[in-house]
VEXMITOR-759669 format. One record per residue: x, y, z of N, C-alpha, C in turn; residue in three letters. Coordinates in nm, 4 decimals. Layout:
! residues N
<neast = X nnorth = Y nup = Z caeast = X canorth = Y caup = Z ceast = X cnorth = Y cup = Z aa = ALA>
...
//
This chain:
! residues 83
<neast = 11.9209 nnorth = 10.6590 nup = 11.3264 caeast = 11.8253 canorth = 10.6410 caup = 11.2193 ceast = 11.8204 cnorth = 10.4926 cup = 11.1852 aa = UNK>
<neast = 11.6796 nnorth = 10.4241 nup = 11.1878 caeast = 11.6891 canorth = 10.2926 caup = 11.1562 ceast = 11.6673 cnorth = 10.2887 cup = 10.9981 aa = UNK>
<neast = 11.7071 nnorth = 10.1670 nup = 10.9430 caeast = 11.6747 canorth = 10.1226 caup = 10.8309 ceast = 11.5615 cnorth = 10.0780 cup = 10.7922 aa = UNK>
<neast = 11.4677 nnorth = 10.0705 nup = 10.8873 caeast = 11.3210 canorth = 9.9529 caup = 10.9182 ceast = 11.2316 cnorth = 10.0366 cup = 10.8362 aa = UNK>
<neast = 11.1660 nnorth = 9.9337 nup = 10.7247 caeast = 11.0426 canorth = 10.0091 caup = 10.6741 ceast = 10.9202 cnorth = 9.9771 cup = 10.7111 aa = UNK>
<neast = 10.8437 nnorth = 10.0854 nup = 10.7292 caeast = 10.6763 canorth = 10.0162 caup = 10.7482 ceast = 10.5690 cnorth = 10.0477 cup = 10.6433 aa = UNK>
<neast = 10.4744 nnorth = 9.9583 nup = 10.6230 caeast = 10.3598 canorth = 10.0749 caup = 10.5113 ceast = 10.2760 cnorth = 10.1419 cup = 10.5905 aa = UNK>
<neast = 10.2477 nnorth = 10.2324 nup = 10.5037 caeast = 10.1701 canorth = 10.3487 caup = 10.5206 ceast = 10.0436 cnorth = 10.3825 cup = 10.4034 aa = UNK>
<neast = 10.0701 nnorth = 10.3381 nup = 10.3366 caeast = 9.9517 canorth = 10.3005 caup = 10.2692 ceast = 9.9465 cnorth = 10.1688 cup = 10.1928 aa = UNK>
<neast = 9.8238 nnorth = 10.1490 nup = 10.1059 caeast = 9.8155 canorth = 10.0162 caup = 9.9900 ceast = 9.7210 cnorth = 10.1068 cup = 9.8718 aa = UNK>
<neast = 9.7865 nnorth = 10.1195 nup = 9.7926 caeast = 9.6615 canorth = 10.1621 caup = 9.6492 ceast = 9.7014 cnorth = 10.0229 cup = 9.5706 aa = UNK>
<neast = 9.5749 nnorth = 10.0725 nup = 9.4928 caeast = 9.5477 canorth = 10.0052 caup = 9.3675 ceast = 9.6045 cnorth = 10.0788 cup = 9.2296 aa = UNK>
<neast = 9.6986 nnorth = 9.9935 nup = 9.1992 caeast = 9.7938 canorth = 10.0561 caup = 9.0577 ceast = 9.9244 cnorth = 10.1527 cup = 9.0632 aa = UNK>
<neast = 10.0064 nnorth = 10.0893 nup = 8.9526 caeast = 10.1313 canorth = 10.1721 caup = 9.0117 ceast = 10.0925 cnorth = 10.3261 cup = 8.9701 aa = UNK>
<neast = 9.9899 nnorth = 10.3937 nup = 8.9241 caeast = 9.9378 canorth = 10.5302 caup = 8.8654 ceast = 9.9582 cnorth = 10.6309 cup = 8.9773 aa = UNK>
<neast = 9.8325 nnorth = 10.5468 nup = 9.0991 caeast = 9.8459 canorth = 10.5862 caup = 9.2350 ceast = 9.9417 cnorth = 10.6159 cup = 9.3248 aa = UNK>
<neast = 10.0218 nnorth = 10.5078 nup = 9.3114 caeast = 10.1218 canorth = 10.4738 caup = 9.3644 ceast = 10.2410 cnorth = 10.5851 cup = 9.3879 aa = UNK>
<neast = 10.2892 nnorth = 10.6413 nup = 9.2287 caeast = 10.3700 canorth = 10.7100 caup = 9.1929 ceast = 10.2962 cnorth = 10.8511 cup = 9.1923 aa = UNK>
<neast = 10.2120 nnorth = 10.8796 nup = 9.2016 caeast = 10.1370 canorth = 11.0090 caup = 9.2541 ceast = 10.2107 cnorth = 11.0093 cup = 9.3724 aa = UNK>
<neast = 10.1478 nnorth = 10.9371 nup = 9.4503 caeast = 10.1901 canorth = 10.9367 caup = 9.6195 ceast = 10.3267 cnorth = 10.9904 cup = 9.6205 aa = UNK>
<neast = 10.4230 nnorth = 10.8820 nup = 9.5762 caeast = 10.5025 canorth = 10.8569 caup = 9.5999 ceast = 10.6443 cnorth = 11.0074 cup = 9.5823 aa = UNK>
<neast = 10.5638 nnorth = 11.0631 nup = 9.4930 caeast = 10.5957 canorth = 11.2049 caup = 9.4554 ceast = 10.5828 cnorth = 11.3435 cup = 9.5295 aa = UNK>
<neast = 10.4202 nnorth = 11.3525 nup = 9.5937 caeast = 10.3959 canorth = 11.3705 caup = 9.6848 ceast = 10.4569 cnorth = 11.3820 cup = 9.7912 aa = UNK>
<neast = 10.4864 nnorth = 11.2392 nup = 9.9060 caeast = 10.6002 canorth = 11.2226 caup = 10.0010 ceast = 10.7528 cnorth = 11.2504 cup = 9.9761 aa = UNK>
<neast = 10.7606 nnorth = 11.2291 nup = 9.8378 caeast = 10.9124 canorth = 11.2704 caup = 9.8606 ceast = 10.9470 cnorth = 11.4268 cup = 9.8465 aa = UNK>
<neast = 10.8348 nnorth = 11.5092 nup = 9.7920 caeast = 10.8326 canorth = 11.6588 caup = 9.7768 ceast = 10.8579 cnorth = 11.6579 cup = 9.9516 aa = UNK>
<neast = 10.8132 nnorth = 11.6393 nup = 10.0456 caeast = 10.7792 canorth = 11.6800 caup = 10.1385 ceast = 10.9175 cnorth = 11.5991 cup = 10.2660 aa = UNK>
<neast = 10.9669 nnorth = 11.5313 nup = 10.1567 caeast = 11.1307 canorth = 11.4701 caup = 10.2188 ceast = 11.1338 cnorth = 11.3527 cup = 10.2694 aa = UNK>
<neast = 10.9722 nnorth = 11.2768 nup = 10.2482 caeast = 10.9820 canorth = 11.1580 caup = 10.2846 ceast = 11.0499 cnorth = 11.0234 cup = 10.1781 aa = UNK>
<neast = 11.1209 nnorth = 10.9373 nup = 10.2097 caeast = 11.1949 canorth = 10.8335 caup = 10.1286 ceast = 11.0612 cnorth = 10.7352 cup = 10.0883 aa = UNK>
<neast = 11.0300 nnorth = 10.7211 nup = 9.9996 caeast = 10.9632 canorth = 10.5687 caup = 9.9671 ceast = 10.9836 cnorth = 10.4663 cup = 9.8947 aa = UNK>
<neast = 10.9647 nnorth = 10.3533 nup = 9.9518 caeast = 11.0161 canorth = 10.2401 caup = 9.8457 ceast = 10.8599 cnorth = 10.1818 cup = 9.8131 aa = UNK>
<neast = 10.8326 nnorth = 10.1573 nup = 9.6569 caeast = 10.6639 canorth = 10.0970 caup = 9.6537 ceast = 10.7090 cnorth = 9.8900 cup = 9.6613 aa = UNK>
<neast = 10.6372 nnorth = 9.8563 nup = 9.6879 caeast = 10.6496 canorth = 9.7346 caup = 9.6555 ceast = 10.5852 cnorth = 9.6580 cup = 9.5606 aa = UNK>
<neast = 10.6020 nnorth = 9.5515 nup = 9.5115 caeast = 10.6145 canorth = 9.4935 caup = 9.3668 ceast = 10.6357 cnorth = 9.5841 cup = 9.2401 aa = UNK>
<neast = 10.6820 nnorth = 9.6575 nup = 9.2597 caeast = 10.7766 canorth = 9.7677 caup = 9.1879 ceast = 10.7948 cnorth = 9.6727 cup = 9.0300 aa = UNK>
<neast = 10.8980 nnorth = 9.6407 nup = 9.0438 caeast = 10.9537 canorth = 9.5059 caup = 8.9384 ceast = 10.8436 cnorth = 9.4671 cup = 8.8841 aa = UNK>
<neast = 10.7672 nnorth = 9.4365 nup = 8.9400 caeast = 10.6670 canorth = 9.3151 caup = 8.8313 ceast = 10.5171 cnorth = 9.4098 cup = 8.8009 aa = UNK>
<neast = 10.5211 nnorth = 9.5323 nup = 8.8056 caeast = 10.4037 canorth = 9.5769 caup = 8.7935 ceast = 10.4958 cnorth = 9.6876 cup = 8.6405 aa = UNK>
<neast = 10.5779 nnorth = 9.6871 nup = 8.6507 caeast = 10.6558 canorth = 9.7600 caup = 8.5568 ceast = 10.6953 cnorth = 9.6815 cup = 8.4106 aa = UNK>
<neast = 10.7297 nnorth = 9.5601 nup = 8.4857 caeast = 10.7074 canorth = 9.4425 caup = 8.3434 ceast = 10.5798 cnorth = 9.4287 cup = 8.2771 aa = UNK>
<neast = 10.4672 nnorth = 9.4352 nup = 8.3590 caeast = 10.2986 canorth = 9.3872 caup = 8.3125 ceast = 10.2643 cnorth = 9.5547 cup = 8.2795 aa = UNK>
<neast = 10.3101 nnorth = 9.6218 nup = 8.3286 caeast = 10.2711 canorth = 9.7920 caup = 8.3483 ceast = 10.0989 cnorth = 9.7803 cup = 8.3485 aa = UNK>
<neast = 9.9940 nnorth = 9.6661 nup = 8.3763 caeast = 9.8842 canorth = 9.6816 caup = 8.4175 ceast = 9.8095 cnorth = 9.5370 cup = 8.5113 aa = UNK>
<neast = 9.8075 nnorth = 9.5571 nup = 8.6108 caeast = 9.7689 canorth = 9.4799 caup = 8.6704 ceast = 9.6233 cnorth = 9.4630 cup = 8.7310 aa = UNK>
<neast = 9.5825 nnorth = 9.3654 nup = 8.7804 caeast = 9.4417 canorth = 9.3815 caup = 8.8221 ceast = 9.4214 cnorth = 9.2930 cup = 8.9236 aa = UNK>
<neast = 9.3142 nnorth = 9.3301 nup = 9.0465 caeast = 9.3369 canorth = 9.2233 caup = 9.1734 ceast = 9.4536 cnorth = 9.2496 cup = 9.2585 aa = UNK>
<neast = 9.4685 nnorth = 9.1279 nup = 9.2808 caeast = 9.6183 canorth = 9.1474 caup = 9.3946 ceast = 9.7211 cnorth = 9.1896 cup = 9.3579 aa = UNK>
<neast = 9.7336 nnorth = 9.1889 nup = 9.1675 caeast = 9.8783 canorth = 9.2588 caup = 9.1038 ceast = 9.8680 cnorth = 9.3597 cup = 9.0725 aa = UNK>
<neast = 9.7610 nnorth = 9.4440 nup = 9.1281 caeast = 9.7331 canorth = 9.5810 caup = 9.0948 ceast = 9.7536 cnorth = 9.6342 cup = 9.2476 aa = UNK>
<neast = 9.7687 nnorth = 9.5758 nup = 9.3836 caeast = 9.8099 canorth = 9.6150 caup = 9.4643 ceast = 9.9351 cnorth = 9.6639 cup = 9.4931 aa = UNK>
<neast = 9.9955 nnorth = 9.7854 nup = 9.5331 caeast = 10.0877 canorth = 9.8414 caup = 9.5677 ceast = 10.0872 cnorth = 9.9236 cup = 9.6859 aa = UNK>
<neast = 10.2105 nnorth = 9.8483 nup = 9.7563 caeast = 10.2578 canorth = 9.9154 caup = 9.9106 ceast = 10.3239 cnorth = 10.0448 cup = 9.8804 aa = UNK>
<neast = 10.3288 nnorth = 10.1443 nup = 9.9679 caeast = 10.3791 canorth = 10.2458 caup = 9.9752 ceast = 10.4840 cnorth = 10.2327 cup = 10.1128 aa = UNK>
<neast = 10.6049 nnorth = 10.1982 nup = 10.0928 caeast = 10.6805 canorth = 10.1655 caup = 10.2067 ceast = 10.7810 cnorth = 10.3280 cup = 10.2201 aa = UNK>
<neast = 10.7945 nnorth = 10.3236 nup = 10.3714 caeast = 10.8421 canorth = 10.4729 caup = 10.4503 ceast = 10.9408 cnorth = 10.4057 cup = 10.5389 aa = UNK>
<neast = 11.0596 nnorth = 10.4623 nup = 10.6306 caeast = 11.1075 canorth = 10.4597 caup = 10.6775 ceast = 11.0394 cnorth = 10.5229 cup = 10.8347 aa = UNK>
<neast = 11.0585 nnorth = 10.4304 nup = 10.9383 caeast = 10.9295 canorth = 10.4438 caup = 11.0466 ceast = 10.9466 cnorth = 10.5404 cup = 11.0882 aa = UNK>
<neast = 11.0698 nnorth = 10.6247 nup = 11.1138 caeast = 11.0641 canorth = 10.7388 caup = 11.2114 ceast = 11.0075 cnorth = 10.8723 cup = 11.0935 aa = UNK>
<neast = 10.9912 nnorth = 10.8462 nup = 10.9576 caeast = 10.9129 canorth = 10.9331 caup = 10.8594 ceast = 10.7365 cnorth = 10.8685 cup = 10.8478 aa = UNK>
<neast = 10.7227 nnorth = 10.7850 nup = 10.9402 caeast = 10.5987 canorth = 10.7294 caup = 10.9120 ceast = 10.4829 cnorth = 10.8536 cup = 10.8961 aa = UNK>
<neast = 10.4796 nnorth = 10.9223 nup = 11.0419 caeast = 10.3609 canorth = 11.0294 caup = 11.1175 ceast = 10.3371 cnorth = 11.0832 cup = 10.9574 aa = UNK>
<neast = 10.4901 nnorth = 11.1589 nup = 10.9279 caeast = 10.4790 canorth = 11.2837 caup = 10.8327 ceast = 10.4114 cnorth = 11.2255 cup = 10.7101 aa = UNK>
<neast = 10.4802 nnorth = 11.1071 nup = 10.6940 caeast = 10.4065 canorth = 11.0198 caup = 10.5652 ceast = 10.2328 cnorth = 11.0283 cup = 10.5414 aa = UNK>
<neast = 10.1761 nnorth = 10.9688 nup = 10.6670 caeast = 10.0655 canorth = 10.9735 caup = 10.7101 ceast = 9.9937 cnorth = 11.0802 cup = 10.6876 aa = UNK>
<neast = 10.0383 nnorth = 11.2031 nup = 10.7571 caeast = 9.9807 canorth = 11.3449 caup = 10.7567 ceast = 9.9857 cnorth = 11.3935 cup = 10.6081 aa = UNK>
<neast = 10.0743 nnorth = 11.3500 nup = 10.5428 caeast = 10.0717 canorth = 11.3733 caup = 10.3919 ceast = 9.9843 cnorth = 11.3670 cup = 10.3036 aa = UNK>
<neast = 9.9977 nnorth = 11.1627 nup = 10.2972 caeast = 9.8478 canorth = 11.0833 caup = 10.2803 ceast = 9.7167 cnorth = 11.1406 cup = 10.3340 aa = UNK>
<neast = 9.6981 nnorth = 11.2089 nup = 10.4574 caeast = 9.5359 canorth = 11.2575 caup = 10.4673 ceast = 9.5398 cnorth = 11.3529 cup = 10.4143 aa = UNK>
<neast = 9.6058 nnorth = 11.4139 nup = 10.4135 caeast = 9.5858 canorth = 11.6176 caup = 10.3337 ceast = 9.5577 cnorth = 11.5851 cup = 10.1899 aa = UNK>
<neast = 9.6333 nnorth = 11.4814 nup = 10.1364 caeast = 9.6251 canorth = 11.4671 caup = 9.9638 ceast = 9.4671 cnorth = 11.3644 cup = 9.9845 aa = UNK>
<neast = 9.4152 nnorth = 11.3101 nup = 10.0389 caeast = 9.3085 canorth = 11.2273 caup = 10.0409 ceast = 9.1816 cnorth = 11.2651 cup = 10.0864 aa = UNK>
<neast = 9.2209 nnorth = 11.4533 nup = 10.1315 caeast = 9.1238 canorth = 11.5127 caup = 10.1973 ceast = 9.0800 cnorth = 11.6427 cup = 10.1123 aa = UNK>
<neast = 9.1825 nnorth = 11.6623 nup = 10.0155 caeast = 9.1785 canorth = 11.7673 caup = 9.9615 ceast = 9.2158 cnorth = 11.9152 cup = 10.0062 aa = UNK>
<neast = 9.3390 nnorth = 11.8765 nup = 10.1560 caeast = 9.3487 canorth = 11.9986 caup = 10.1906 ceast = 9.5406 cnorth = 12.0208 cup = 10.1906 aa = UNK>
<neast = 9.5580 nnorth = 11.9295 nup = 10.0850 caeast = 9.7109 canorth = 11.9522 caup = 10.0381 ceast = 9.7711 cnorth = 12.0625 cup = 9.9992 aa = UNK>
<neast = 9.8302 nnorth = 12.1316 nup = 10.0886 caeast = 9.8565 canorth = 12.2998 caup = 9.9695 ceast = 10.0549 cnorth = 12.2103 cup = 9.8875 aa = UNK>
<neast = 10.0370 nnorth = 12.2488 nup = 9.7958 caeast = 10.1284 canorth = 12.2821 caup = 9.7248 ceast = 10.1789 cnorth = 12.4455 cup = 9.6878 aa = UNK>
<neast = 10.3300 nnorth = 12.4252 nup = 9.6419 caeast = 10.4106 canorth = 12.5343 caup = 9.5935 ceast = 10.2970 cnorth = 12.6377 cup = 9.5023 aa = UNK>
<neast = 10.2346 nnorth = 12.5034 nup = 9.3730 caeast = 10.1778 canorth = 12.5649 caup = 9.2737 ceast = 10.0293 cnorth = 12.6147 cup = 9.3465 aa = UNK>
<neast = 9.9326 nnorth = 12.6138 nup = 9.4202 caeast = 9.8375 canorth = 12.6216 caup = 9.4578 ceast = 9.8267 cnorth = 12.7564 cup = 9.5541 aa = UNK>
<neast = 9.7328 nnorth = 12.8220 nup = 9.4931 caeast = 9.7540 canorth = 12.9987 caup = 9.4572 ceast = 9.6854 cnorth = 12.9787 cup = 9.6412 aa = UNK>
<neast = 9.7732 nnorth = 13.0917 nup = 9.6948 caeast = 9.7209 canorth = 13.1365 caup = 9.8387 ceast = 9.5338 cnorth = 13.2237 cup = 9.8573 aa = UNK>
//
């Protein structure tokens, strides 16, 4: 298992961000967001400080990915989401 992170996505705002980020880890993926720290001090940013990485560990990239389209496609099933 490497340590190496890659992104997998970029939103706008840590709002997004931590959606996601909730998301992937339901599903067992690790994420680290980046500028974490300084979007938490300003808690609103705009432009380039409203950008946030969604960083994965590469060999969780695919699943990451496949995550990101189902939640971006609207075909995400969740626990709560009646059969």
């Amino acid at each position: 298992m490497s340590g190496e992170l890659v992104k997998v996505e970029t939103v706008s705002g840590l709002l997004e961000a931590e959606i996601l980020r909730g998301l992937l880890e339901a599903a067992g993926v690790m994420v680290e967001l980046s500028h974490e720290a300084a979007l938490s001090v300003y808690s609103l940013g705009v432009g380039r400080m409203a950008r946030v990485d969604l960083m994965v560990r590469a060999e969780q990239e695919d699943l990451a990915r496949e995550v990101i389209q189902a939640y971006r496609s609207g075909s995400l099933e969740t626990p709560d989401t009646p059969a």
